[in-house]
C-alpha positions as CSV (number, residue, x, y, z in Angstrom):
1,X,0.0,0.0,0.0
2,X,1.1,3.3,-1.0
3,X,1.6,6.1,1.4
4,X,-1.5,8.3,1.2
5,X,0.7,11.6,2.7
6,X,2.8,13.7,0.6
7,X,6.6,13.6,1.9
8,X,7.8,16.9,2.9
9,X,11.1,17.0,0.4
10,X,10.5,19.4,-1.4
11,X,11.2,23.1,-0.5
12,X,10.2,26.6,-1.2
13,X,11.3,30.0,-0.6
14,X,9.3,33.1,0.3
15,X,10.5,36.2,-1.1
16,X,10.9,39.3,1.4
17,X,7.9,41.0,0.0
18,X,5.6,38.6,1.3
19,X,2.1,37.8,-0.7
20,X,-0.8,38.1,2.6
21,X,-4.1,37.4,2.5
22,X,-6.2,39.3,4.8
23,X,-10.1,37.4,6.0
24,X,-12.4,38.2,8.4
25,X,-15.7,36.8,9.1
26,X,-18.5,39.9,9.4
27,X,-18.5,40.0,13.3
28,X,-14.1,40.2,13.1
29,X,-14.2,42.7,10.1
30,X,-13.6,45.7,12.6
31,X,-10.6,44.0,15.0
32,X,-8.9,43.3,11.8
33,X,-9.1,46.9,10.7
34,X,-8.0,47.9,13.6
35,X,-5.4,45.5,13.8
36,X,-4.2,46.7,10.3
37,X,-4.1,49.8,11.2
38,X,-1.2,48.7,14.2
39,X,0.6,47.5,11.2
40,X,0.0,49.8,8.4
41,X,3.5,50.7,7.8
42,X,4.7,46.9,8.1
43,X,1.6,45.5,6.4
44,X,2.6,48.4,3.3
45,X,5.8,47.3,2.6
46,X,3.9,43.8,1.1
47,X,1.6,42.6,-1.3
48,X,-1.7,42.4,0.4
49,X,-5.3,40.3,-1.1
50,X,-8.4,40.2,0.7
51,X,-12.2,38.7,0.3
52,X,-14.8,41.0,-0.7
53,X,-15.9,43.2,1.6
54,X,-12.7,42.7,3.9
55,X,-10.3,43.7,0.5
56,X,-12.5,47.1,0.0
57,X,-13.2,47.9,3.5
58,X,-8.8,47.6,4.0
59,X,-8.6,49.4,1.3
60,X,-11.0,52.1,1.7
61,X,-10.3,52.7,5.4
62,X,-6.7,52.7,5.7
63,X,-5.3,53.3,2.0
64,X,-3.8,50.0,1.3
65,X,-3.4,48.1,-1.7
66,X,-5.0,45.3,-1.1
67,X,-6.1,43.2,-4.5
68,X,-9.9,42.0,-3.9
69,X,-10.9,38.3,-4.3
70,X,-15.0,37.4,-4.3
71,X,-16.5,37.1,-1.0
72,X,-15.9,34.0,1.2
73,X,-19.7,32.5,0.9
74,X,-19.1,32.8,-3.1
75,X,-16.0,31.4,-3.2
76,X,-13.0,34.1,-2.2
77,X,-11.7,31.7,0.6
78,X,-11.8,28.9,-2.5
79,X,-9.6,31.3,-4.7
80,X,-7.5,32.1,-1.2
81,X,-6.6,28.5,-1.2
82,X,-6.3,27.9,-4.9
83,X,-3.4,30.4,-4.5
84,X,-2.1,28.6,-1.5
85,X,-1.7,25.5,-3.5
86,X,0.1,27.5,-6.7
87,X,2.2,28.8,-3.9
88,X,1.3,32.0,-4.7
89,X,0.6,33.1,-1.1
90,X,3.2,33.1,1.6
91,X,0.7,34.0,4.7
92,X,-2.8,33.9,5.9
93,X,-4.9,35.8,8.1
94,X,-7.8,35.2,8.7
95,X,-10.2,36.1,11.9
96,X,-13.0,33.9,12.0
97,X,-15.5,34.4,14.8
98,X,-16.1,31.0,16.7
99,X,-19.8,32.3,17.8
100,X,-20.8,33.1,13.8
101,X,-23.0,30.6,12.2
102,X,-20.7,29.6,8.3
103,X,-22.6,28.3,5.8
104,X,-19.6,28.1,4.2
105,X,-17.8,26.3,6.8
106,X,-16.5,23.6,4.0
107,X,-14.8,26.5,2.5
108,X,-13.3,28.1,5.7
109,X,-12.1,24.0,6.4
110,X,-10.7,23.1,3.1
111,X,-8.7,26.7,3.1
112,X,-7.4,26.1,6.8
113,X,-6.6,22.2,5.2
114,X,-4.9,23.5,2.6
115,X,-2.9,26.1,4.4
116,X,-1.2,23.2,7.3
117,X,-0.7,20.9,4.4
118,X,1.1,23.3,2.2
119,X,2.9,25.5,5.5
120,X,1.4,28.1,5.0
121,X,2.0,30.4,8.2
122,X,-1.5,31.6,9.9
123,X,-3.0,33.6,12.1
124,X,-6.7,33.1,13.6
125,X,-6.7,36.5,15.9
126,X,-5.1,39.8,17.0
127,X,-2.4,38.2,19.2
128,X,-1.7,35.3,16.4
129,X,-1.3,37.7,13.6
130,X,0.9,40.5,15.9
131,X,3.5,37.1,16.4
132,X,3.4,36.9,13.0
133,X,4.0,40.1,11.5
134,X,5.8,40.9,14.3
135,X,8.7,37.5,13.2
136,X,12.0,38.5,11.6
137,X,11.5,36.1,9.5
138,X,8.7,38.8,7.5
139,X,11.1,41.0,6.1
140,X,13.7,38.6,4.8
141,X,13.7,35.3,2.7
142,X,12.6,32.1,4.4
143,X,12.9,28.6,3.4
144,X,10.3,26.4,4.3
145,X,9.3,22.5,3.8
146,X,6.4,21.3,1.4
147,X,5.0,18.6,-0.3
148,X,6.6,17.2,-2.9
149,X,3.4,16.8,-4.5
150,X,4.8,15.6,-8.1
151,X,6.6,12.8,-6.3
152,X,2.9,12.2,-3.9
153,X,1.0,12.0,-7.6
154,X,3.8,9.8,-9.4
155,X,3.8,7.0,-6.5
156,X,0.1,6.9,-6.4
157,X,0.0,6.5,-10.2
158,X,2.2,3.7,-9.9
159,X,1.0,-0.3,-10.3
């Protein structure tokens, strides 16, 4: 029997201008402006992409950059993780609100899925995300394990 995990051999770097993605849930849209706002300068010096209503309300609020994505019930967290997986996104945050009714909690699963199997660093609040931003590691390269998913798909093709 083949093994049904992806070995971790293969490696990628993230660049010093990191890509982030910034989601909240409605009831966590306000602490993450205000946590942005802590971190304008920081959060500036990056290339920043958002869901919806998060990605214009960034924007709008606090002059950012931020490159807008569809809203997470119509599939922004989907296109979050499709960039995850084209390693096209170096970190994620993203304040859910554990008291909020999803209906698109398969979404909000398969993105948080998608970020631990590829390593993609994430924060889920305001103290997570000031660690994070707050790591040397933000401003300077950073090699990190992944899956080597061409060797995963090659063994599982194999008689």
């Amino acid at each position: 029997m083949s093994e049904q995990r992806p070995t971790r051999q293969a490696h990628r770097i993230l660049p010093k201008r990191k890509r982030i993605a910034l989601i909240a849930h409605d009831g966590k849209k306000d602490e993450l402006l205000e946590w942005v706002d802590r971190w304008r300068a920081t959060l500036g010096q990056h290339d920043l992409v958002g869901t919806g209503t998060t990605a214009k309300r960034v924007a709008q609020a606090l002059d950012l950059t931020v490159e807008g994505l569809m809203s997470g019930p119509l599939g922004g967290d989907q296109q979050i993780g499709a960039r995850i997986t084209e390693q096209r996104l170096d970190l994620l945050v993203f304040f859910w609100d554990p008291f909020a009714p999803m209906p698109h909690d398969p979404d909000v699963k398969a993105l948080l899925r998608l970020a631990a199997l590829w390593n993609i660093p994430v924060a889920c609040n305001a103290a997570s995300a000031d660690f994070l931003i707050s790591s040397p590691y933000l401003a300077e390269e950073y090699r990190m394990a992944i899956p080597d998913a061409g060797d995963w798909v090659a063994a599982r093709t194999q008689p």
